[in-house]
Each structure stands twice: as structure tokens, then as C-alpha cells.
C-alpha positions as CSV (number, residue, x, y, z in Angstrom):
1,X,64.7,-10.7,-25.0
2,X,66.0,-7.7,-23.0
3,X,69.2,-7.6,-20.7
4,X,66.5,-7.7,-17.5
5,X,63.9,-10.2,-18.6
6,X,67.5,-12.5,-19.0
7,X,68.5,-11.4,-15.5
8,X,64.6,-12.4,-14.3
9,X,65.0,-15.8,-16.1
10,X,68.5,-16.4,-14.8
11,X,67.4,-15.9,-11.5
12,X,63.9,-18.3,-11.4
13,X,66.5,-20.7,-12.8
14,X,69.3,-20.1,-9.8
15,X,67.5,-19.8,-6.8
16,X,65.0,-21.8,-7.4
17,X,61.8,-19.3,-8.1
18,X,58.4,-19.6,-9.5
19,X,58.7,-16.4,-11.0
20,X,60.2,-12.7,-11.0
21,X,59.8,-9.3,-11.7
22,X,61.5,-5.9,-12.2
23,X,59.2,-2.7,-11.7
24,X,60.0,0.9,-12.1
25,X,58.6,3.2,-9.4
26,X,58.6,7.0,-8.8
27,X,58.2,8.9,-6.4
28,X,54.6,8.6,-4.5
29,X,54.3,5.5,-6.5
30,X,53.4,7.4,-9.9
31,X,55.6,6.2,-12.5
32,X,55.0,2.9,-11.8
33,X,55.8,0.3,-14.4
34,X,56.7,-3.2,-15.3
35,X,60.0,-3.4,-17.3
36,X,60.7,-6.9,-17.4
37,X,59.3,-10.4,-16.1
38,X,59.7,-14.3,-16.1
39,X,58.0,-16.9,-14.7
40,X,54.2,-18.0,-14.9
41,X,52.0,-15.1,-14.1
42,X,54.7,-13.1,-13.0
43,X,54.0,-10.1,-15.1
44,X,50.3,-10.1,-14.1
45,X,51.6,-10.2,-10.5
46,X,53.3,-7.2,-10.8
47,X,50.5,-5.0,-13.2
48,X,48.2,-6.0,-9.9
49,X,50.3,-4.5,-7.1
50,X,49.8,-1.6,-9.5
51,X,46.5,-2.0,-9.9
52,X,45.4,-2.4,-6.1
53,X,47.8,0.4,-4.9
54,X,48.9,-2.0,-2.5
55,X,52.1,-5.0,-2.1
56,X,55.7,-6.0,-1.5
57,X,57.2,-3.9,-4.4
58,X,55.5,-0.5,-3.4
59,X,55.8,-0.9,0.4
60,X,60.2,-2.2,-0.2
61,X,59.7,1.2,-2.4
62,X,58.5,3.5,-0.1
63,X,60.2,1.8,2.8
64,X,63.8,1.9,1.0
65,X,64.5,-1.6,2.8
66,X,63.5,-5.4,1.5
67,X,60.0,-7.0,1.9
68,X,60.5,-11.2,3.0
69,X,57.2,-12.2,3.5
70,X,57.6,-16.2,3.3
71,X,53.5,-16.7,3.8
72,X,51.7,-14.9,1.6
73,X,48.7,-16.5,2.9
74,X,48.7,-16.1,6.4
75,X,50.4,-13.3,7.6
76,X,51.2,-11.7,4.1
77,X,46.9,-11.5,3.7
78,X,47.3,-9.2,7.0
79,X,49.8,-6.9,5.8
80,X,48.1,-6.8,2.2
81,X,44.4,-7.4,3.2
82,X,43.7,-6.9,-0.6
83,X,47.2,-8.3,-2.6
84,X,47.6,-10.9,-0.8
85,X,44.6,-12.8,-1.0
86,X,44.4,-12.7,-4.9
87,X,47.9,-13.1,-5.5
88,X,47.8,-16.1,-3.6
89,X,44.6,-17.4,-5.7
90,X,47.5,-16.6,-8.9
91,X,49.3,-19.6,-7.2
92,X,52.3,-17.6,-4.8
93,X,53.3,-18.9,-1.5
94,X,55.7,-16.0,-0.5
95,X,57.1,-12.7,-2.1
96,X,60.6,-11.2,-1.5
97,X,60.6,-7.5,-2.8
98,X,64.5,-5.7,-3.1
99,X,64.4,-2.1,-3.6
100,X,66.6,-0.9,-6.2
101,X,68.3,2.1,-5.1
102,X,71.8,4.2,-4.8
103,X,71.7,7.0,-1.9
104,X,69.0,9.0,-1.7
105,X,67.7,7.7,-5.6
106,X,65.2,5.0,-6.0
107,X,64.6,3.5,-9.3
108,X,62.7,0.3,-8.9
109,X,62.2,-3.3,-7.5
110,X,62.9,-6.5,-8.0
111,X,60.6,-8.9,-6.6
112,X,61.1,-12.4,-6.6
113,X,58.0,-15.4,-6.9
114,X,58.0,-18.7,-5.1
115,X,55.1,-21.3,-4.7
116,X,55.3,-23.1,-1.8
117,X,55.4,-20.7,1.5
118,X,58.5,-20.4,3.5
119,X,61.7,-18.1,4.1
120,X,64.6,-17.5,1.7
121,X,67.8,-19.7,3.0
122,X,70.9,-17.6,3.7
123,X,72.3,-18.4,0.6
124,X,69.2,-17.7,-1.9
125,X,68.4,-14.7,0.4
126,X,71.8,-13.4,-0.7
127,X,71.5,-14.2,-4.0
128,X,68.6,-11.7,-3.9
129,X,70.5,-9.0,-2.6
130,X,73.1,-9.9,-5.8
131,X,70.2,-10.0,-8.5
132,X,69.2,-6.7,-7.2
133,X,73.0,-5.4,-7.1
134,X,72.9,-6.2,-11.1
135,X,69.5,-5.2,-11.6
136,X,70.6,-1.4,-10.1
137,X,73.2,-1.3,-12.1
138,X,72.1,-2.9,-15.7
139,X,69.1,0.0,-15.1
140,X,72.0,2.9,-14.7
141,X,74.2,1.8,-17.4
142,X,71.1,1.5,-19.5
143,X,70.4,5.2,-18.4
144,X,74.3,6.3,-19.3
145,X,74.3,4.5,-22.3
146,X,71.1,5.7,-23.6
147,X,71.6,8.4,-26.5
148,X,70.6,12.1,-25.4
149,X,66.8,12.8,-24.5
150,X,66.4,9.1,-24.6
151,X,65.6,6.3,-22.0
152,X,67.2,3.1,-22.1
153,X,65.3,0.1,-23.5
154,X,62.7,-1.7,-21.7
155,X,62.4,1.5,-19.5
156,X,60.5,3.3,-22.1
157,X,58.4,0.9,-22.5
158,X,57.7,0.7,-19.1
159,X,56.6,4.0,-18.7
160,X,54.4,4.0,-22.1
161,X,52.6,1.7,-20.6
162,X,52.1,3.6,-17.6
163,X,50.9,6.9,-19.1
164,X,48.1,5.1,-20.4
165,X,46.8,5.1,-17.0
166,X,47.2,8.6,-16.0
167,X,45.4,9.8,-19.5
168,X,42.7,8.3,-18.5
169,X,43.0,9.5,-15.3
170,X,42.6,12.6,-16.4
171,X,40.0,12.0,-18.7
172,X,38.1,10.7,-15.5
173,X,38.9,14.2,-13.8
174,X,37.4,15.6,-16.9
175,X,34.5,13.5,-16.9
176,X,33.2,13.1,-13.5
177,X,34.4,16.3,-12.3
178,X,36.9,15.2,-9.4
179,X,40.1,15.5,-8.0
180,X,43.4,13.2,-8.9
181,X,43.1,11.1,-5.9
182,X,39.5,10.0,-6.5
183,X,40.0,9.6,-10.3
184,X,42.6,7.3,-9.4
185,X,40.5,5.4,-6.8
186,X,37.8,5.0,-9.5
187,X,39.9,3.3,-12.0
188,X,41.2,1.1,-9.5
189,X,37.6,0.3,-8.0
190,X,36.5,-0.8,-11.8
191,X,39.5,-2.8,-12.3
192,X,39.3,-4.8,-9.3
193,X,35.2,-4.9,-9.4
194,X,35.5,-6.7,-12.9
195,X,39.1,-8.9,-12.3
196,X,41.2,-6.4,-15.1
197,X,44.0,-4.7,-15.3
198,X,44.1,-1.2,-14.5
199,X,45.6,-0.9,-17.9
200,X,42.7,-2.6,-19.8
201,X,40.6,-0.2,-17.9
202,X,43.0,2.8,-18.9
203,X,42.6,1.7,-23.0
204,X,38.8,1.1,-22.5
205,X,38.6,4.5,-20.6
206,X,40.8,6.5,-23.7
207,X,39.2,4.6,-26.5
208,X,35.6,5.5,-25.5
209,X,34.2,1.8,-25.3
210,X,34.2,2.4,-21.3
211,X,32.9,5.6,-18.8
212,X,32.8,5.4,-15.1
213,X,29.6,6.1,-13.7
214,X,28.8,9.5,-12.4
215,X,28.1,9.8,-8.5
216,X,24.2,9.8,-8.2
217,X,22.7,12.7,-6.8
218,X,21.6,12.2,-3.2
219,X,17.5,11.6,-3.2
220,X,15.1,14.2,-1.1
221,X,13.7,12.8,2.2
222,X,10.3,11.3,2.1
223,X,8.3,13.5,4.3
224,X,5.9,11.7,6.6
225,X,2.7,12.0,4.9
């Protein structure tokens, strides 16, 4: 078990949580990855923000500040019109996303999983802030200690698993002829059309056991007879 999947167990265990996660993310949301997990479903939780371009952990990214949103439900569905539904369906009640970040550098997120709705209480909502604190730094040290031209471990990973996705996105490019942005939408479209993982879309996509449709060519008017 890697340092962070401990620090994700250790916190589902302190705060109480249902779950947590720790996801890498570049800039514009590219590099993108999930480098460690622990709860139920929490992994899958964090492959579908991903997946759906969309949630707490790219929005605390891009925002640079947290994400409490204590009913996932209600007014969590209206901020995520597409994330929040179906990770409520995976059993959440309310997300709290902590970007992980030092000055003007982002690294990450850590977002934390609970069941029922509601907010954090003062003092879980500060042991967030804590977790995240670590999290920041076990990801630094990691980067520091990490021999030269390396990453540290559990990063790596993290970002394998991520080039998957853009190879086939630009095999889709390649395919179909179109830019980054739609290739992108496409894969996501086929993901969430058939419940998947943008990943297991990815490996069908490079492995050749899937192609994305082309665009048909618009049909001729009927003339009037």
C-alpha cells in the first residue's frame, strides 16, 4: 500500500468518511490522474470526474480554493448537472474537494466521500485542510526524493494511466479527422453513452476492438416532385 492510499484510509477512518481520493491534475485539466484511493467506489468516483470533464476536484483545481458541497443531490446536481446525478446513484451524499497547491503551483486534489448529505463540522472540516497539508507535502517530498528523470511512486502510475487516454485521443484525431477538443468530446460521449470508463474506452480505442463512428455525411434535399 502506498504512503497516500495510507493517508486516504487514515482519513475515512478519522473523520468519519465513506471514502477518499487523491487526484493529480495539470494544467487545463490534462494530466489528470488518480494516484491513490480508499473507501467503496471511491476510485471509480474519481476516474468519473475525469471521465465527464466535470466535478468537485476539477472545479477546487481550476478555482485554487476548496469545493464543500454537503448535498450532492440537490444543489450539488445543479452545479454538476452531469456528476452529480450519477455520483449520487454510486451512493455519495456530499463531496469536499481541497486543492493541493504551494503559490502559484498546483499539483492535485484531495477529495473526501461521505454518504449521508450534510456540511463538514468545524473540526472534520479542519481536519480536511490538515489531510490536504500532508497530502501536499508527502507529493513534494515524493518529487525530491525521487531519483533523477524519475517521478515518485504512485505518481507514475498515475500518469500511465492517463496517457492511455490521450493516445487514443490522438488516434481519434487520426481516424475521424478532427481537432483535439472534439476527439476528446467523442471519447467522453462513448464512455458515458455505454456507463465505462474513459479509460476502458481509451484501451478499446488503442487495441483496435473499438472505433468511434465517423460523422455521417449530411443527405441532399428531397426536391418536391
Amino acid at each position: 500500500m502506498s504512503t497516500l492510499t495510507r493517508l486516504c484510509t487514515a482519513l475515512v477512518r478519522h473523520l468519519p468518511a465513506s471514502g477518499s481520493g487523491i487526484s493529480l491534475v495539470g494544467e487545463g485539466h490534462g494530466s489528470a490522474g488518480v494516484a491513490a484511493a480508499a473507501g467503496p467506489g471511491s476510485r471509480r468516483l474519481e476516474e468519473l470526474q475525469f471521465t465527464l470533464g466535470e466535478g468537485p476536484c476539477l472545479d477546487a483545481h481550476t478555482a485554487r480554493r476548496p469545493m464543500l458541497e454537503p448535498d450532492l443531490a440537490g444543489a450539488g446536481s445543479s452545479r454538476w448537472p452531469v456528476y452529480g446525478p450519477q455520483a449520487a446513484e454510486l451512493g455519495v451524499g456530499a463531496v469536499f474537494a481541497f486543492p493541493l497547491q504551494v503559490g502559484a503551483a498546483r499539483v492535485g486534489v484531495l477529495d473526501i466521500y461521505r454518504k449521508r448529505p450534510g456540511p463538514l463540522s468545524r473540526e472534520a472540516l479542519a481536519a480536511g485542510y490538515t489531510f490536504a497539508e500532508v497530502a501536499l507535502r508527502l507529493l513534494l517530498q515524493g518529487q525530491a526524493d525521487a531519483a533523477g528523470g524519475q517521478v515518485p511512486a504512485g505518481v507514475d502510475d498515475a500518469l500511465t494511466y492517463r496517457m492511455e487516454v490521450y493516445q487514443a485521443q490522438g488516434m481519434v484525431m487520426v481516424d475521424l479527422q478532427v481537432d483535439a477538443t472534439d476527439a476528446m468530446a467523442r471519447l467522453r460521449g462513448r464512455a458515458f453513452a455505454t456507463g465505462r470508463s474513459i479509460t476502458e474506452i481509451a484501451r478499446g480505442v488503442i487495441d483496435g476492438t473499438l472505433h468511434l463512428p465517423r460523422d455521417e455525411p449530411p443527405k441532399p434535399p428531397v426536391e418536391p416532385p
